[in-house]
N, CA, C and O of each residue as an XYZ file, in Angstrom:
828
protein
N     -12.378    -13.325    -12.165
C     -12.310    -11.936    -12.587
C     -13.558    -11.212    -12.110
O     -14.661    -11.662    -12.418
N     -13.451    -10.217    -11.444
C     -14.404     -9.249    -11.176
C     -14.388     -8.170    -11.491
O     -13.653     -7.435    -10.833
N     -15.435     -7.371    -12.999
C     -15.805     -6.817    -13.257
C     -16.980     -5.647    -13.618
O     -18.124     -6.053    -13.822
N     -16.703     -4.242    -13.694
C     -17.561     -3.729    -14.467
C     -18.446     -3.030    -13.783
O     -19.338     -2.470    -14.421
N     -18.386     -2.870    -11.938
C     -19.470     -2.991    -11.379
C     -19.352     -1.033    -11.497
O     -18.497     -0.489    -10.798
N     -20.143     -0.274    -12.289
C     -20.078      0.911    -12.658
C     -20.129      1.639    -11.711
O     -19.153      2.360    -11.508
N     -21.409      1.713    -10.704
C     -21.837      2.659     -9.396
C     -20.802      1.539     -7.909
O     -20.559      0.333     -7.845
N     -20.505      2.572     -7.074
C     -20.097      2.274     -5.367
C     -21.015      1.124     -5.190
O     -22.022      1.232     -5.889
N     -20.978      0.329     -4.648
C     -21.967     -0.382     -3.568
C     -22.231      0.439     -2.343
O     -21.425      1.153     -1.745
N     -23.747      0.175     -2.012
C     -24.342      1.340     -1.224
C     -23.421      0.372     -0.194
O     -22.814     -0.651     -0.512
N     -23.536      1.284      1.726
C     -23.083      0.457      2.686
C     -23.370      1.776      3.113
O     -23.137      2.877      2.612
N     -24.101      1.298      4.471
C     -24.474      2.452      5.342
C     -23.109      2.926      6.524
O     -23.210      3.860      7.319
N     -21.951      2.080      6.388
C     -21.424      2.520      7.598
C     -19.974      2.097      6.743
O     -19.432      0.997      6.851
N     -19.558      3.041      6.015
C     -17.787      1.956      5.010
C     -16.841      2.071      5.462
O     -15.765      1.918      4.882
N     -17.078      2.523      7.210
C     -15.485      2.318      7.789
C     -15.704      1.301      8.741
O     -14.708      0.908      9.349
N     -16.976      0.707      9.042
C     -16.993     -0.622      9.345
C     -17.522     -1.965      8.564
O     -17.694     -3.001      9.207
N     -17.711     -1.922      7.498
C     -18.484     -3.049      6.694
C     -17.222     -2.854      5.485
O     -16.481     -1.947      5.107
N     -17.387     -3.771      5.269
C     -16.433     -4.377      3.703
C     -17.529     -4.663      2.134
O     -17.569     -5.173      1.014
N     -18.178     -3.977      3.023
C     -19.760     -4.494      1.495
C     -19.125     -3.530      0.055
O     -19.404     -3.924     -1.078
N     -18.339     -2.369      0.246
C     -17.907     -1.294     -0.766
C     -17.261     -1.722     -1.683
O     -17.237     -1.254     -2.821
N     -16.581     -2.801     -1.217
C     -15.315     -3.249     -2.275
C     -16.215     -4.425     -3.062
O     -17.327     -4.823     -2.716
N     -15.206     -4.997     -4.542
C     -15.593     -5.853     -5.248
C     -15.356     -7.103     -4.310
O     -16.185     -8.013     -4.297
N     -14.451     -7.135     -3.684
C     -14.035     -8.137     -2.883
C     -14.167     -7.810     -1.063
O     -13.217     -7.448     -0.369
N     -15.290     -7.999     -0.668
C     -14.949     -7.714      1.088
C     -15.183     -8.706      1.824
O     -16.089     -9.534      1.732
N     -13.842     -8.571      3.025
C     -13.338     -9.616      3.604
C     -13.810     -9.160      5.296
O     -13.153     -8.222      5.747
N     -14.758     -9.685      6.119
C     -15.190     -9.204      7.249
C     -14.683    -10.572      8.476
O     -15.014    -10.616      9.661
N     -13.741    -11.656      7.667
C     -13.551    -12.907      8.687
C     -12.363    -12.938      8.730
O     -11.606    -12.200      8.100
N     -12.004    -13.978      9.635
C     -10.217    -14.258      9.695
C      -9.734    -14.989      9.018
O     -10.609    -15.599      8.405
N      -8.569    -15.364      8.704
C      -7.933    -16.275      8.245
C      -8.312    -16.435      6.362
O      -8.235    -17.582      5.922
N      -8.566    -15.687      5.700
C      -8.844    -15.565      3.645
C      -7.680    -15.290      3.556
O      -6.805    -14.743      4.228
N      -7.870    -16.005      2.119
C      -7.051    -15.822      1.470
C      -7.492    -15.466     -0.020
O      -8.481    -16.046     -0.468
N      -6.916    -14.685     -0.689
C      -7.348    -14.704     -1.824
C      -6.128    -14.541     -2.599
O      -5.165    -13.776     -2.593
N      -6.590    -15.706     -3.377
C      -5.230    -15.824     -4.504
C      -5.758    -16.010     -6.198
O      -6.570    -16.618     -6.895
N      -4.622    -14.984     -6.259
C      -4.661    -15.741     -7.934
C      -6.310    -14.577     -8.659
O      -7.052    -15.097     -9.492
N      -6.482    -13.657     -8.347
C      -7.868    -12.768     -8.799
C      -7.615    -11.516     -9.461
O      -6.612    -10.846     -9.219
N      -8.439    -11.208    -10.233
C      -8.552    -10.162    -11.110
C      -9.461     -9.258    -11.004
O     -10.598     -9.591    -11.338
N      -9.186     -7.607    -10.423
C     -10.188     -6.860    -10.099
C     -10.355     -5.381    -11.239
O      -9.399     -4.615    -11.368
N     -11.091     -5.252    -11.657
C     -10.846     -4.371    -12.460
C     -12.060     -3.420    -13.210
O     -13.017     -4.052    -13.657
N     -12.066     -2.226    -13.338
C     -13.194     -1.289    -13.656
C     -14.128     -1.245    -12.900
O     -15.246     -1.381    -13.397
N     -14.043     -1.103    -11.880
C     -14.848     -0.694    -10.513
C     -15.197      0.169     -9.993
O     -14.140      0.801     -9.965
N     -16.039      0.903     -9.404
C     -16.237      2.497     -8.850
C     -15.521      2.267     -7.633
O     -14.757      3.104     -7.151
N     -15.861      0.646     -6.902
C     -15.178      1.372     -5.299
C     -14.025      0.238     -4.967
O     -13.647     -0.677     -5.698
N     -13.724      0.472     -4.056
C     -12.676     -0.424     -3.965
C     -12.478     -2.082     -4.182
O     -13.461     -2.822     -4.153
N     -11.028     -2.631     -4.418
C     -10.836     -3.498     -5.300
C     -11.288     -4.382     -4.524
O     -12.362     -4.982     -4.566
N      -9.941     -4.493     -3.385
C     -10.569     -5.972     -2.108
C     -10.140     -4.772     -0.648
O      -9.345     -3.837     -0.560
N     -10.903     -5.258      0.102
C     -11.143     -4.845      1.080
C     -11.134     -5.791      2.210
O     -11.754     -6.847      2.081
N     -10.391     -5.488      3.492
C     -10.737     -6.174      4.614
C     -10.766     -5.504      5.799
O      -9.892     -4.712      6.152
N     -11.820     -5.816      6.484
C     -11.891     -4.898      7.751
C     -11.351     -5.801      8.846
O     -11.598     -6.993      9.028
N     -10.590     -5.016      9.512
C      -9.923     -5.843     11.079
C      -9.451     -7.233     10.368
O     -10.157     -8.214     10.600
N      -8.567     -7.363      9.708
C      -7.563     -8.683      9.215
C      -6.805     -9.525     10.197
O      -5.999     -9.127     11.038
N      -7.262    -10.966      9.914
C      -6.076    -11.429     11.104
C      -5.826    -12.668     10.106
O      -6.629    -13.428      9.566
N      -4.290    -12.589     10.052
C      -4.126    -14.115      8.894
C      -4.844    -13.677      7.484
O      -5.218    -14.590      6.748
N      -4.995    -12.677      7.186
C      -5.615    -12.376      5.964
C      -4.483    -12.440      4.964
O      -3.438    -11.895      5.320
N      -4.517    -13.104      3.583
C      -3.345    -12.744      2.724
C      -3.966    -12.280      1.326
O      -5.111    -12.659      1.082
N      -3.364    -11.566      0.483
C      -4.127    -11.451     -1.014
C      -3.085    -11.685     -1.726
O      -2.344    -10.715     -1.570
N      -2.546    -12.535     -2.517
C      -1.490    -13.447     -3.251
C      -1.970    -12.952     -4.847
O      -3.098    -12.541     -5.120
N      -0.605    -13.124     -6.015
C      -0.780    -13.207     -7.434
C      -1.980    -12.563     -7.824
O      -2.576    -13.036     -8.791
N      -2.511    -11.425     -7.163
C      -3.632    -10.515     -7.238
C      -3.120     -9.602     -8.563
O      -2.002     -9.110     -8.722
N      -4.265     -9.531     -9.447
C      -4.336     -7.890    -10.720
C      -5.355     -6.770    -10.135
O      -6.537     -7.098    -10.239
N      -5.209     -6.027     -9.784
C      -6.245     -4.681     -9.444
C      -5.807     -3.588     -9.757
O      -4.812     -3.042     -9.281
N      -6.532     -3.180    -10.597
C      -6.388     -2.140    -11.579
C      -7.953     -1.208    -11.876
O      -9.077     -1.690    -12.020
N      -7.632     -0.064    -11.895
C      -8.776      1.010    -12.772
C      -9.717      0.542    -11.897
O     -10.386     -0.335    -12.444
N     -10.077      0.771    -10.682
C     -10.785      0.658     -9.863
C     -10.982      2.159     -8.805
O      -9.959      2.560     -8.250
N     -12.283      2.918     -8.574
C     -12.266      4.029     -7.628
C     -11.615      4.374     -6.905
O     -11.077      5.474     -7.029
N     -11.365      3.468     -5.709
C     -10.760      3.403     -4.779
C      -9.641      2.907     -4.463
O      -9.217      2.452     -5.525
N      -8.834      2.690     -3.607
C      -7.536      2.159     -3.191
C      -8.144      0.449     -3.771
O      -9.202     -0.179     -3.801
N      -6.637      0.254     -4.183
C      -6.717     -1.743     -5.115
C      -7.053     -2.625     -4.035
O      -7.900     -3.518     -4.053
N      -5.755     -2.035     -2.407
C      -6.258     -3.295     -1.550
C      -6.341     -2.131     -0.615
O      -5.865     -1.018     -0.841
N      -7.134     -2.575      0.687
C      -7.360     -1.913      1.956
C      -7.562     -2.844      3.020
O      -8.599     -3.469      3.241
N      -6.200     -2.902      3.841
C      -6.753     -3.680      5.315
C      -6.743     -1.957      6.253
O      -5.836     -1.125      6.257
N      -8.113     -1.896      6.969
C      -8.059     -1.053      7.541
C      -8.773     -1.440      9.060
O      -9.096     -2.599      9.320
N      -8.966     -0.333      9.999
C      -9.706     -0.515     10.948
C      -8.842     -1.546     12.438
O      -9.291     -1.880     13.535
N      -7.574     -1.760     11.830
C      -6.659     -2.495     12.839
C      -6.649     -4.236     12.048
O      -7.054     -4.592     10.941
N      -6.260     -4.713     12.727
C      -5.708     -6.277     12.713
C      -4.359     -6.367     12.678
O      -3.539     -5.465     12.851
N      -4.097     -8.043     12.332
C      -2.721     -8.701     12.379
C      -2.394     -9.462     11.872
O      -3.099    -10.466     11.766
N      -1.196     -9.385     11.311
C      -0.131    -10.923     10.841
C      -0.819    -10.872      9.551
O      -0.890    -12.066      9.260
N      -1.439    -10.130      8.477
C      -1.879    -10.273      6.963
C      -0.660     -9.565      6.220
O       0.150     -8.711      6.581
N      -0.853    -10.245      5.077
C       0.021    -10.090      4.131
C      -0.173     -9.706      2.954
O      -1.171    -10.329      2.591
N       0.242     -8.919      1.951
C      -0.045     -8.678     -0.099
C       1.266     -8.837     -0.557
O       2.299     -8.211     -0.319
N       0.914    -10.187     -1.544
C       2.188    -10.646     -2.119
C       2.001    -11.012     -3.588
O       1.041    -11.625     -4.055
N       3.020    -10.562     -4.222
C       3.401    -10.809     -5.551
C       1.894    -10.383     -6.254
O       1.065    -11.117     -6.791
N       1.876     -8.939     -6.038
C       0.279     -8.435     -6.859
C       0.930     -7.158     -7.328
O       2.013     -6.612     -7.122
N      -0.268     -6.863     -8.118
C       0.417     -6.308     -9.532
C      -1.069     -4.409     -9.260
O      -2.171     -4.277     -9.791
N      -0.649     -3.826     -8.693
C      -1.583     -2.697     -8.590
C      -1.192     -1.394     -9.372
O      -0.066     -0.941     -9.166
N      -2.092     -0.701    -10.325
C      -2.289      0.170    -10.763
C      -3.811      1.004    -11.107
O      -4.991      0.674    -11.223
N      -3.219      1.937    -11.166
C      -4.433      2.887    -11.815
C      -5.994      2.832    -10.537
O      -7.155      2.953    -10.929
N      -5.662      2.661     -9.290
C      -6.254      2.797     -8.113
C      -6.588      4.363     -7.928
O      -6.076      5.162     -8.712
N      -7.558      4.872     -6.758
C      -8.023      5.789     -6.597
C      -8.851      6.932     -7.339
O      -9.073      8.064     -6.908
N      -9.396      6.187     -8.975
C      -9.932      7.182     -9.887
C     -10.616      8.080     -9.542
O     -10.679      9.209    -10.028
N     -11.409      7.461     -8.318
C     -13.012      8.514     -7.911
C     -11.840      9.078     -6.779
O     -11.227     10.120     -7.012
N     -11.638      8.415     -5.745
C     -11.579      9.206     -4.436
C     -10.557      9.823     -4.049
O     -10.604     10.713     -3.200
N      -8.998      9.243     -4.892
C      -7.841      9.388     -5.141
C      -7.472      9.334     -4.142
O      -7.060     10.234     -3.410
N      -7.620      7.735     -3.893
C      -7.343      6.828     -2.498
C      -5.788      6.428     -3.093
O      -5.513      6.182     -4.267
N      -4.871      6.438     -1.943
C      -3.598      5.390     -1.984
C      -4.105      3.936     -3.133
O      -5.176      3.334     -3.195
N      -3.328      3.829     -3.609
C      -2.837      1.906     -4.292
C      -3.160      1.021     -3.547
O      -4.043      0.245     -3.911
N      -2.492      0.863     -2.183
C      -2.715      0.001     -1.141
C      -2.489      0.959      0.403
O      -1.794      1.935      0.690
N      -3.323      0.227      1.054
C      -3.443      0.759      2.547
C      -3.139     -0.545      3.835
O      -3.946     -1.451      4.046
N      -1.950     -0.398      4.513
C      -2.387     -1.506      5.117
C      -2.092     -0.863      6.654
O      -0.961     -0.545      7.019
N      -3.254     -0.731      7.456
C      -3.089      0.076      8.741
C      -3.240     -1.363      9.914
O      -4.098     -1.491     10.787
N      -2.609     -1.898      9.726
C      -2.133     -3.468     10.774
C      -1.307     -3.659     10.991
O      -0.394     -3.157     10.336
N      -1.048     -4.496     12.035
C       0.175     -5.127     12.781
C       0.817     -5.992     12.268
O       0.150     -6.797     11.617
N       2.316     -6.215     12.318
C       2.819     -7.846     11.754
C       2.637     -7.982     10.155
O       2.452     -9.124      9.736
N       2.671     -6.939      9.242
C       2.487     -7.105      8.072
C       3.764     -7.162      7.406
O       4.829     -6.667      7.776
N       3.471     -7.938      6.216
C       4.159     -8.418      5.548
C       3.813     -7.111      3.582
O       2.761     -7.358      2.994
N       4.363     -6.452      3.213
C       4.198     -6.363      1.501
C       5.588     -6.644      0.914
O       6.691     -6.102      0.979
N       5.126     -7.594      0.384
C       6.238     -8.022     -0.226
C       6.216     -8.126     -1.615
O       5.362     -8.879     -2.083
N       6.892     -7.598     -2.306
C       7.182     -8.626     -3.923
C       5.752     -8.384     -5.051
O       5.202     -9.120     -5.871
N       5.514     -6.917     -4.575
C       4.195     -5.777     -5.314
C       5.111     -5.677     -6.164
O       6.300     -5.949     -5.998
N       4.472     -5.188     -7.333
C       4.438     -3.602     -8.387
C       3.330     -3.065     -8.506
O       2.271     -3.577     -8.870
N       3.598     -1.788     -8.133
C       3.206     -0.763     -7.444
C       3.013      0.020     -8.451
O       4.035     -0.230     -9.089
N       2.224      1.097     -9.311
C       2.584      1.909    -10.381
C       0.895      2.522    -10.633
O      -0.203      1.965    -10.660
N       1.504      4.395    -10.840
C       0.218      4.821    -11.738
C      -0.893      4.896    -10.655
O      -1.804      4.074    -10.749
N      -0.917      5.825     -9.602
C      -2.003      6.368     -8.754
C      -1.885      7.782     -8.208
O      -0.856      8.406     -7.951
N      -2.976      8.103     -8.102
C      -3.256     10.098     -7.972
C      -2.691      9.860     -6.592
O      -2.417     11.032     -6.333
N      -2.342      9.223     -5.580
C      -1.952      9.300     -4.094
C      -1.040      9.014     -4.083
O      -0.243      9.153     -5.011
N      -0.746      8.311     -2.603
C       0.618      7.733     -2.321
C       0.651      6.302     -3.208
O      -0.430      5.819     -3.544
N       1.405      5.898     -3.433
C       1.949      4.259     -3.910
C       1.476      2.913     -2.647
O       1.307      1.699     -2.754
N       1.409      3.674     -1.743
C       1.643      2.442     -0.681
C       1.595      3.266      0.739
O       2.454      4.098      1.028
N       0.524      2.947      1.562
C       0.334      3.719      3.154
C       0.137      2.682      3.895
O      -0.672      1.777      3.688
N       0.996      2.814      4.921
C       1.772      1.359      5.982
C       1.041      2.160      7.685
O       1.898      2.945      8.091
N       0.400      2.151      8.187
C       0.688      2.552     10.276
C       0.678      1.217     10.203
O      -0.046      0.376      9.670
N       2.085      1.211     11.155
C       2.715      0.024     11.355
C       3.134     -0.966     12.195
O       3.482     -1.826     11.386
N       3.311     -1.366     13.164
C       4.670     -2.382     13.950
C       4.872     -3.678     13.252
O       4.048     -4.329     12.610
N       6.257     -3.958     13.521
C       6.822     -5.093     13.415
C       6.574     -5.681     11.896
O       6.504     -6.885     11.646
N       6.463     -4.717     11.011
C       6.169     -5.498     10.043
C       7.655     -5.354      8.607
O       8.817     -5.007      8.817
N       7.164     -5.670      7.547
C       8.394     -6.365      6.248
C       7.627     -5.129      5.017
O       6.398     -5.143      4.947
N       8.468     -4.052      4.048
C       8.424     -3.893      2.896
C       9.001     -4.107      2.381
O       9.831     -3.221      2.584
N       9.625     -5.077      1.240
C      10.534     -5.288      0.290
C      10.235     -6.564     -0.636
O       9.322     -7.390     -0.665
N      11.567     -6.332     -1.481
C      11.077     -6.427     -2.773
C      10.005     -5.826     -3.528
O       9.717     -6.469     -4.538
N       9.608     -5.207     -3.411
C       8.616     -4.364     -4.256
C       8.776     -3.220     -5.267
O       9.329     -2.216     -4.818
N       8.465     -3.196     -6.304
C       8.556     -1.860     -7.292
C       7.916     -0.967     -7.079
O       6.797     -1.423     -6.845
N       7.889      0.327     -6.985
C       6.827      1.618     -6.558
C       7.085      2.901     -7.814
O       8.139      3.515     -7.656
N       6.517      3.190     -8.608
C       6.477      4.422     -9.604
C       5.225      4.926    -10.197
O       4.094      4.548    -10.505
N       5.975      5.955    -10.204
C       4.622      7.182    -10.833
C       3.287      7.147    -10.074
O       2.136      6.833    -10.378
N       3.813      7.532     -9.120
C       2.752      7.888     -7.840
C       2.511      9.620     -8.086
O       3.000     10.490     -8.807
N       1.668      9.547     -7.243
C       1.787     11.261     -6.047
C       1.339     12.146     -7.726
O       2.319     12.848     -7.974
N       0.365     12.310     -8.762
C       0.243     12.929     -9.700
C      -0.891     14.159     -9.252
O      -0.968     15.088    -10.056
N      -1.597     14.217     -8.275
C      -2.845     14.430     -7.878
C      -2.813     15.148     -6.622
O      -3.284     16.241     -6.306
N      -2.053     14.155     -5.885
C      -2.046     14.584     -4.038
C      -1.097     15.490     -3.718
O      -0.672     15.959     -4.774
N      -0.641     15.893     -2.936
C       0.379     16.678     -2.036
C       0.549     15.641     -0.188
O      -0.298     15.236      0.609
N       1.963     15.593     -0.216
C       2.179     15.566      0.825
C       2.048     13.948      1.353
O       1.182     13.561      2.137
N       3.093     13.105      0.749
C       3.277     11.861      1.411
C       4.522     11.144      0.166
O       5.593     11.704     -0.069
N       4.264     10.384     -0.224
C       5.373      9.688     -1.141
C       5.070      8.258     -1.870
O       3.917      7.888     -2.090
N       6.051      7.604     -2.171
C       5.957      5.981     -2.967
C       5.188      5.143     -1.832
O       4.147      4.503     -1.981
N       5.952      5.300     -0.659
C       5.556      4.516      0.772
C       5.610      5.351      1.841
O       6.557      5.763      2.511
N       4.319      5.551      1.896
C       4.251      6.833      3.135
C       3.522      6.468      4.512
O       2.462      5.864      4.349
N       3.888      6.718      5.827
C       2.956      6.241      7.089
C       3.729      6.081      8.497
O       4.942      6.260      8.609
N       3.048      5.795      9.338
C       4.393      5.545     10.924
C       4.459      4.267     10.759
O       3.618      3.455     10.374
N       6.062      4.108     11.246
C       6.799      2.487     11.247
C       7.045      2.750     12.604
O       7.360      3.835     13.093
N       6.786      1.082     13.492
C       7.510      1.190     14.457
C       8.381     -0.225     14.221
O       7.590     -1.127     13.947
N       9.880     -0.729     14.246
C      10.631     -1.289     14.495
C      10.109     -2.153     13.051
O       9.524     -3.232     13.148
N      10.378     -1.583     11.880
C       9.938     -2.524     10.840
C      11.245     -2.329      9.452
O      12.234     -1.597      9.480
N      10.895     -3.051      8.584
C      12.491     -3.337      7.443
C      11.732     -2.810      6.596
O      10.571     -3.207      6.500
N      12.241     -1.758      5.764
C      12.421     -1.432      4.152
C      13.263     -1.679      3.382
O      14.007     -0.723      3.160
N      13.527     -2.758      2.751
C      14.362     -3.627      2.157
C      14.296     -4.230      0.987
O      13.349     -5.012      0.907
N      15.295     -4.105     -0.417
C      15.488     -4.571     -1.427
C      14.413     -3.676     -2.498
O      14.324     -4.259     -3.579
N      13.694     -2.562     -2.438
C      12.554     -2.315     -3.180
C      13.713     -1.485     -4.386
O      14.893     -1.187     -4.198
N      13.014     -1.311     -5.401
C      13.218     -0.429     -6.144
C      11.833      0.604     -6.606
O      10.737      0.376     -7.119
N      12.488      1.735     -6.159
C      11.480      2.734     -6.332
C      12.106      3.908     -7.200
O      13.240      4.295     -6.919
N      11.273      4.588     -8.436
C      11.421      5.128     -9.445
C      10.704      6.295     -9.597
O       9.593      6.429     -9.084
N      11.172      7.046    -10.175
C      10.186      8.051    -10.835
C       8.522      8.897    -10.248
O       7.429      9.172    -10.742
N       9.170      9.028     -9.031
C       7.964      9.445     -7.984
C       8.028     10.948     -8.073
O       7.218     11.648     -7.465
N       9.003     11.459     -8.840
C       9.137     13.202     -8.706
C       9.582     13.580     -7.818
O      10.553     13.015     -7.315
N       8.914     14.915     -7.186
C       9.084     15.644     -6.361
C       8.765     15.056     -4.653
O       9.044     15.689     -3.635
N       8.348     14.177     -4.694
C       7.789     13.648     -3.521
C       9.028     12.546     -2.965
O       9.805     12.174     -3.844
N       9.272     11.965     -1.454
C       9.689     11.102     -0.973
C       9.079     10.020     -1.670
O       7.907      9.870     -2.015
N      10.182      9.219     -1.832
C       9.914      7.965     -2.860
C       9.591      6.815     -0.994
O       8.632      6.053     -1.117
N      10.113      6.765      0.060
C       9.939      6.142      1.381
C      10.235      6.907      2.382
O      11.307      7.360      2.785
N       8.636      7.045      2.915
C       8.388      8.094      3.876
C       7.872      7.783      5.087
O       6.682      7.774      5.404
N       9.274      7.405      6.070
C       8.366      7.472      7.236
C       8.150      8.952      7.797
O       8.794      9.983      7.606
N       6.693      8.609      8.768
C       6.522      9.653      9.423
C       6.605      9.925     10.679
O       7.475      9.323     11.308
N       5.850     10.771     11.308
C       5.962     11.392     12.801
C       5.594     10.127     13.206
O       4.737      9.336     12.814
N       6.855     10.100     14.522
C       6.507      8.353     15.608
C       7.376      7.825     15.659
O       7.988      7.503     16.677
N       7.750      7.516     14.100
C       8.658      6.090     13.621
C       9.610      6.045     14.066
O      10.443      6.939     13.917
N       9.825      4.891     14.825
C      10.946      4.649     15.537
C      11.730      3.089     14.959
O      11.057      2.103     14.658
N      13.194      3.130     14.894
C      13.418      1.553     14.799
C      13.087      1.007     13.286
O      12.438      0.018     12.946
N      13.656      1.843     12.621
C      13.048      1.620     11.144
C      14.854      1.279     10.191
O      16.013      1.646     10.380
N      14.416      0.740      9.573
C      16.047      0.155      8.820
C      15.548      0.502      7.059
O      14.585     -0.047      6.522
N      16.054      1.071      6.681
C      16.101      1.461      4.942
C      17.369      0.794      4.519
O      18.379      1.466      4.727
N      17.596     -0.762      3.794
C      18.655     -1.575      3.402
C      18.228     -1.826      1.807
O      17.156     -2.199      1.329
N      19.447     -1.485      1.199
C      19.711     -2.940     -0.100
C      18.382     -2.125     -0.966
O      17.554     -2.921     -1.409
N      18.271     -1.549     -1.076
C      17.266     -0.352     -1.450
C      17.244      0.690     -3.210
O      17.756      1.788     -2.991
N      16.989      0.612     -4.074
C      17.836      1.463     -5.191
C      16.525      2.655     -5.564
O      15.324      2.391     -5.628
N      17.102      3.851     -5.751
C      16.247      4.873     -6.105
C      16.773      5.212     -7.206
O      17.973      5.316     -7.460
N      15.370      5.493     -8.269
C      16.058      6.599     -9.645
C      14.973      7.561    -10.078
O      13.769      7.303    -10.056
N      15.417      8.482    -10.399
C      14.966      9.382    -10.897
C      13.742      9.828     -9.657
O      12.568     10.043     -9.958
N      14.268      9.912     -8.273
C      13.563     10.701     -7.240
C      13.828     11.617     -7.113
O      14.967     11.605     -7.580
N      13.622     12.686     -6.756
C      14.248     14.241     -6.386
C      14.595     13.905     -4.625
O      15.654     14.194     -4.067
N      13.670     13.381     -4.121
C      13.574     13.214     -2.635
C      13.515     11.713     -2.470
O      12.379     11.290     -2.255
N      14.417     10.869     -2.519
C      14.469      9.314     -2.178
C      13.831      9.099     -0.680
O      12.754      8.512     -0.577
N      14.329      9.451      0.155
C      14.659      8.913      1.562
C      13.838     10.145      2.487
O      14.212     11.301      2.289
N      12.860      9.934      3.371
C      12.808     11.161      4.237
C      12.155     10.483      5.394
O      11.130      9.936      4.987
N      12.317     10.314      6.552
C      12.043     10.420      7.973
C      11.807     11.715      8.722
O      12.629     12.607      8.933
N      10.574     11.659      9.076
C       9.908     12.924      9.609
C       9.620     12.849     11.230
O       8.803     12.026     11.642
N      10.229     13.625     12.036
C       9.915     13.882     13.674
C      10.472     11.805     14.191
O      10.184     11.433     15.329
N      11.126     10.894     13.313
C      11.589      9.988     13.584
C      12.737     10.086     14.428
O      13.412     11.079     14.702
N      12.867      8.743     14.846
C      14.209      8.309     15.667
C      15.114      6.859     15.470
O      14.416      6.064     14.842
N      15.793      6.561     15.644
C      16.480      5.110     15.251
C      16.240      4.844     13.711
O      15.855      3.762     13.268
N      16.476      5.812     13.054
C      16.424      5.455     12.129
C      17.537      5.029     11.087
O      17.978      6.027     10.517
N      18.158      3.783     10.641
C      19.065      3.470      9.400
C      19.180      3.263      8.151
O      18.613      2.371      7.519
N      19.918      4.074      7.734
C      19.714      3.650      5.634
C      21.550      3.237      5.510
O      22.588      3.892      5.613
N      21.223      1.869      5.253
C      22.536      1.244      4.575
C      22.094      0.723      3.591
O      20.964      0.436      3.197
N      23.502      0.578      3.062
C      23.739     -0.160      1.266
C      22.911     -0.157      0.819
O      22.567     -1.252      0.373
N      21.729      1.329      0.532
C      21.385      1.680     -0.567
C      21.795      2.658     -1.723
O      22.662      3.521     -1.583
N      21.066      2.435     -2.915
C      21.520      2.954     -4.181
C      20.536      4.189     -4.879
O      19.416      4.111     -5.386
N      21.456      5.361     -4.679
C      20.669      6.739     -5.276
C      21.617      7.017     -6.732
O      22.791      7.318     -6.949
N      20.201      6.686     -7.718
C      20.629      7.523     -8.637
C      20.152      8.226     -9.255
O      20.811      8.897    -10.050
């Protein structure tokens, strides 16, 4: 369990160093499983340039910043079966950010952040199974799962109660994107693809 840490961690440069977060990941191949992040000023876990990175049976909660962040590029990392809320207090950062290749989110609940729920720039990668609600209280202008997909699956999630906002939002780019097996409730705006192409939504459920 990692707690309590009141002030940011200083870091002279935080779009290249991982020193900000309670957890920063600057190597290849971590894993972190099974951890508890919570009451933090800055972000939960962090990894810069991910390759083989995974964060498994993760709690991150009430933390400044976004819960997880792979940013800055990488590949083939994964967030599975973690439990994120109450992210972005100070900066009213996204829940999770994962701006890499070959990713995998799978099998989150997602809930309770001033931003988006979940921000994907993407190829080739997997969202589903995952729960996403009561996002977007704060921000304007993105959704539950918002970002460019190229040739990637949105599949099996259930997403709830996002309001006025796209509950799964791709954006300008996205090409080759599949929305399957999918259930929405209480969205005003479930589904939206923006300046996209190839895009499919089968056997999903709006209610």
């Amino acid at each position: 369990v990692f707690e309590g840490c009141a002030t940011r961690p200083e870091c002279s440069n935080p779009w290249g160093d991982s020193r900000n977060a309670a957890i920063g990941i600057g190597s290849a191949e971590v894993t972190v499983d099974g951890c508890e992040v919570r009451l933090c000023a800055g972000t939960g876990i962090q990894a810069t340039k991910p390759w083989r990175t995974r964060v498994l049976r993760s709690h991150v909660h009430h933390v400044g910043g976004a819960c997880i962040d792979y940013f800055d590029g990488g590949y083939a990392s994964d967030v599975e079966w973690c439990h994120l809320h109450h992210g972005g207090l100070v900066s009213r950062a996204e829940l999770a950010n994962l701006q890499i290749y070959n990713a995998r989110f799978v099998g989150n609940k997602v809930h309770d952040g001033p931003a988006n729920g979940v921000v994907m720039w993407t190829t080739h990668s997997v969202f589903a199974s995952n729960e996403v609600s009561r996002v977007r209280y704060a921000s304007r202008d993105g959704g539950g799962l918002y970002g460019g997909f190229k040739h990637c699956v949105l599949s099996d999630n259930y997403v709830h109660d996002i309001g006025a906002w796209p509950g799964l939002y791709v954006d300008e780019g996205s090409l080759d994107v599949v929305y399957r097996n999918n259930r929405f409730e209480r969205c005003f705006w479930p589904v939206h693809a923006h300046q996209s192409q190839y895009i499919v939504v089968t056997n999903n459920v709006f209610v």
